[in-house]
Structure formats: structure tokens, C-alpha cells
N, C-alpha and C positions, 0 to 999 in steps of 0.2 A: 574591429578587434576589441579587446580585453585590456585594459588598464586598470593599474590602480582599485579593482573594483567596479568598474564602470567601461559599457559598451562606449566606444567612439571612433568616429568616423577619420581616415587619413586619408593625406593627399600626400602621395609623395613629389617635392621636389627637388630642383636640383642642389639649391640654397639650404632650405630648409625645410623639414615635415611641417604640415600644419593640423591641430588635431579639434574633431569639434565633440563633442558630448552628447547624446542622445537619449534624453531623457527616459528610460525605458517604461519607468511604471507610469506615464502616459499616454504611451502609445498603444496603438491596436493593430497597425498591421506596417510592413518594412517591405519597402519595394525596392528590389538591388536591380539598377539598370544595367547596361552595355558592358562589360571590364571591369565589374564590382566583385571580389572576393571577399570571404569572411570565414573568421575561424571559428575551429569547432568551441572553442572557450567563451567565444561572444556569442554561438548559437544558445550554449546553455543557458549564460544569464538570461537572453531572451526569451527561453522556452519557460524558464521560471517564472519571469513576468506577464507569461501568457500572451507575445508579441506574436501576430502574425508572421511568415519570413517568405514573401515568392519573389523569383528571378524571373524580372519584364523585358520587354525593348525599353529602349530610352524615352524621356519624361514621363517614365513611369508608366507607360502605359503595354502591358501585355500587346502580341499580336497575334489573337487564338486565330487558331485555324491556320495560321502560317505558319508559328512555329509551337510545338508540347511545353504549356509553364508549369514550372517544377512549384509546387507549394508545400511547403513546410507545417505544419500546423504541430502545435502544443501541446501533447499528451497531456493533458490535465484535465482531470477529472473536475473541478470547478469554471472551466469556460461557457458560458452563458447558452443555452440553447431554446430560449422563448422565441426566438424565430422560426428555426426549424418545427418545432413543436407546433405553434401558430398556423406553420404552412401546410403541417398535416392533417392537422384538423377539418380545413375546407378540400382539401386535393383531391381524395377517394370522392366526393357528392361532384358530380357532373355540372349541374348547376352552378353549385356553390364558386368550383372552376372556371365559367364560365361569364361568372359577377366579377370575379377578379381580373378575369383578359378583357372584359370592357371599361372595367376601372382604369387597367392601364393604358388602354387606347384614346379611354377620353383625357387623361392626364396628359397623355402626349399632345395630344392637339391643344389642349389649351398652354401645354407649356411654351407649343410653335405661337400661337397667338399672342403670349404675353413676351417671348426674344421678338418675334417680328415686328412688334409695335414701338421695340423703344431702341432696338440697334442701328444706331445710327450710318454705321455701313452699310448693312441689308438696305435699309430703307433707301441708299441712294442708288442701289443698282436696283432698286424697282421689286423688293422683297418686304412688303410693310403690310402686317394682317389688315390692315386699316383701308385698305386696294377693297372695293365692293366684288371680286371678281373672286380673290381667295378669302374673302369673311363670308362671300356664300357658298363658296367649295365647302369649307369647314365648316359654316351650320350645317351644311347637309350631310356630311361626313357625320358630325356627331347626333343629328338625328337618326340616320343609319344607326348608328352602334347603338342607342338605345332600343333598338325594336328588333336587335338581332336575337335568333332564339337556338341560334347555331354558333359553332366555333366554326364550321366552314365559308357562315354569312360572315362571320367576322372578319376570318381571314381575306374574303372578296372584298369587303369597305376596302380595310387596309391597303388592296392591293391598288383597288381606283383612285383611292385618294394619292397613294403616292405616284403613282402613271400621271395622273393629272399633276404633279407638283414637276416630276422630269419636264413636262410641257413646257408649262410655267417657266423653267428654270431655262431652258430651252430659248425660248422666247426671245425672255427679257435678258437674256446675256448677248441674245444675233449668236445664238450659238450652232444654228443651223439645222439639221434632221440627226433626232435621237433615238436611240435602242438600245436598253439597257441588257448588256451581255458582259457575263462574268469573266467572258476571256482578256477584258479590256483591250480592244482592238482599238480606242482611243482613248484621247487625253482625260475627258470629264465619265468616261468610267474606269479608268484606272485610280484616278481620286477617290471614286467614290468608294471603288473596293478598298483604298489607304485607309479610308476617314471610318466606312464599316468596322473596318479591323480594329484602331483605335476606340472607338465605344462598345467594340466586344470585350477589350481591353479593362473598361472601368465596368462594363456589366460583370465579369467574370469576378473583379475585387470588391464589386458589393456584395455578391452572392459569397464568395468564399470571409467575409468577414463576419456576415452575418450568420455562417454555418448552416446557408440552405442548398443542397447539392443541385447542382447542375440540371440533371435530367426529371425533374417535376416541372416540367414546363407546360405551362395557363392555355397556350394557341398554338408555339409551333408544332412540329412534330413529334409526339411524345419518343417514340425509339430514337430519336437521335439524342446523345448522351450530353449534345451541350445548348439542350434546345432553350432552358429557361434564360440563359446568356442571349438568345436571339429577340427574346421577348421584353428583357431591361433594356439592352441595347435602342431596342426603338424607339422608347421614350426621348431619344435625343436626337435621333440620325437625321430624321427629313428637315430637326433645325434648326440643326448644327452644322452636319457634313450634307446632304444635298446641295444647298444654292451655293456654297462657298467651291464645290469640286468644279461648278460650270464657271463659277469667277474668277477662280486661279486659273482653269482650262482657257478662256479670255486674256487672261493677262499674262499667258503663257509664262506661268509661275513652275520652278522646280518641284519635283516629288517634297525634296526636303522644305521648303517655302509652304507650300501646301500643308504638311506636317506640323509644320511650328503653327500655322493660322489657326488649324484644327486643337492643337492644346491650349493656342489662347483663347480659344471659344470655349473649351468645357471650363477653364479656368474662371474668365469673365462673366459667363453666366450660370456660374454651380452649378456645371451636369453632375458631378459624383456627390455631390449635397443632396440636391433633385430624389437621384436613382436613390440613397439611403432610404430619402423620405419615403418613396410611394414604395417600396420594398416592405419597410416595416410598417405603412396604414394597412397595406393588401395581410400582409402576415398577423399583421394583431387586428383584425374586422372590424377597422376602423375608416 
């Protein structure tokens, strides 16, 4: 709501309201979770301050694909568009396209290399890049993606690498015989479609902060309109939500358990810092 001059957040209680301040001309984007309203009087100040404004699931994190996020964005003719611009530049050269979805697949792996080597939970259920068995899955993974000369060779790396990381995961939890099927007819894939949703979740708020729309997507499939979300998204999934869906599925942990573990992983190891980053190297051909 609108005070005084100043956006600020309420809780209503039974006792008493409490009211907190929101700094507006420093923020960049406003994520209203579960039972969050807001008035039209604080949408303007924000729209003035050039504040992003979309409606997510709770801790912030959208769940595309399951449910349509409403996003608000700022008419204002001064909101920064050196991303967009940046991304158009390379999109139309096939090539140039193509330098970027290998960019971001080897970023991915080595981001799974550098959580797997120092998280000390993975590492005791037998999830540590430092294992000789997944440090040579993933060199060879990323000598694959340097010699691909296809988006459809790439797509195949990716698809081996992570088949072999189910295995894996498989394995080392005694989790038994796996097939990944999106109807989730069990426990450690219906996690995994939770833990997906959630990183489409923060792929979706980097791309809408950054003002690069959706459907210019590097590898997945270009007609589908929310493919570049599938392609941010993976820079985190297999190392973040993969081994944790088959260790909650182990420890026959709740949907919402599983949830919370999953935010405090993109928290603890800056997935939506991460996705910033390799968003704006790929976009400014750095």
C-alpha cells in the first residue's frame, strides 16, 4: 500500500498492524507471493520508480507452466533495454546462436562441478564432482559440447548427460529402477517436476527483469513461446533439483519439505545471481 508518500508492506494483526518500507528507487523487480494484494496508489509509485511487479507461488518463486504469471511491467520509456538489444544482435546468425547454447551448457556443468565439490550434504550422500566416475562423465560431457556443430548434437550431449546423472542419482540413494516420465507416477519424479517448476520459476524472473522475451530461445524449441525459460532454467536443475528429488524421495520427505530444501539451495548457492550473470555475458558477447 501507499503511505505517507512511501510504498510499504502490512501485516495485518489481531493486536496490531505492522508496517515495513520498501525502498523503491532501489529496487528492480517486486515479487507478490500467495494472498499478497496491492493497491492501485502503490502500483503507481512503483510504476514511477520503474519497479518490476509479478504475482508468484510462494518464496518467490513463480510456477510456469502450472499456473499463467501475471507481470506488470513499467511503461516507461527510460527502462534499460542493453539486454534485449545485446540478445538481438547474435539471435538471427545461426552460429552466433549456437555459441551461446554452448556457453550456457558448459556454464552449467561447471557450475554442477564447483556446488558438487564443496556441498557438504551432496557430498555425504555420495554426490561430490571429486567421485573419478562423474569428473569423467563431465569432461566428456564438456568435450562433447565443444565439437558440437548442431543445436540438435547439443541437445543429445544434454540429454546423455543428464540420463546418466538420473542413474547416478538412482544408485547412490538404493533408489531402485528409474524412468523419467512427466506424469510423475512416483515419488523422485514428481520432485523433480516440483524442483523444474521452481527454476522455471527464477529463469522466467531473470529473463522478464532483464527485458529479454521469452520465446528467442538458444536450443530449445524455438515455437514454443517459453522456450528461452527452459534453457536459463538448466543452468541449475541437474545441481540443484536432480540429486535432492531422489534424497527427499529416500527420506520420504513431504512435497512441501522437498520445497523448502529446494529454495534453500538456490539461496545458498546463488542460483538467481548465477542465471543474472551468464544471461548478461551471453547478451553483451562477453
Amino acid at each position: 500500500m501507499q503511505k505517507d508518500g512511501r510504498v510499504l508492506y502490512l501485516t495485518e494483526a489481531k493486536e496490531e498492524n505492522q508496517y515495513w518500507n520498501i525502498p523503491i528507487a532501489n529496487t528492480t523487480c517486486l515479487l507478490l507471493g500467495t494472498g499478497t494484494s496491492i493497491t492501485q496508489a502503490a502500483m503507481r509509485m512503483l510504476a514511477q520508480a520503474g519497479v518490476l511487479v509479478g504475482f508468484c507461488g510462494g518464496g518467490g518463486t513463480p510456477l510456469l507452466m502450472a499456473n499463467e504469471i501475471e507481470w506488470l511491467t513499467p511503461q516507461s520509456e527510460y527502462r534499460p533495454t542493453e539486454y534485449m538489444q545485446g540478445w538481438m544482435q547474435f539471435w538471427f546468425d545461426d552460429s552466433k546462436r549456437l555459441q551461446a547454447a554452448k556457453q550456457f551448457q558448459q556454464a552449467r556443468i561447471e557450475f554442477l562441478q564447483q556446488v558438487w565439490s564443496r556441498d557438504r550434504d551432496l557430498k555425504s550422500e555420495g554426490f561430490s564432482s571429486d567421485d573419478p566416475s562423474i569428473k569423467s562423465a563431465l569432461d566428456n560431457a564438456i568435450n562433447r559440447i565443444k565439437h558440437c556443430t548442431r543445436v540438435s548434437e547439443l541437445l543429445n550431449t544434454e540429454a546423455q548427460l543428464t540420463k546418466w546423472l538420473y542413474k547416478l542419482a538412482a544408485t547412490r540413494t538404493e533408489y531402485g529402477d528409474f524412468t523419467r516420465t512427466h506424469e510423475a507416477e512416483d515419488t523422485a519424479n514428481a520432485f523433480l517436476n516440483h524442483g523444474n517448476y521452481l527454476a522455471y520459476g527464477l529463469a522466467a524472473t531473470t529473463l522478464w527483469v532483464l527485458g529479454i522475451p521469452h520465446g528467442f530461445a538458444v536450443m530449445h524449441g524455438k515455437t514454443r513461446r517459453g522456450a528461452l525459460v527452459f534453457d536459463i532454467a538448466d543452468l541449475v536443475k541437474d545441481t540443484l533439483i536432480l540429486p535432492w528429488a531422489f534424497i527427499c524421495a529416500k527420506e520420504n520427505s513431504s512435497e512441501q519439505e522437498f520445497r523448502q530444501q529446494c529454495l534453500q539451495n538456490f539461496t545458498q548457492h546463488k542460483a538467481l545471481d548465477f542465471m543474472f550473470e551468464q544471461v548478461k555475458q551471453v547478451s553483451l558477447g562477453e
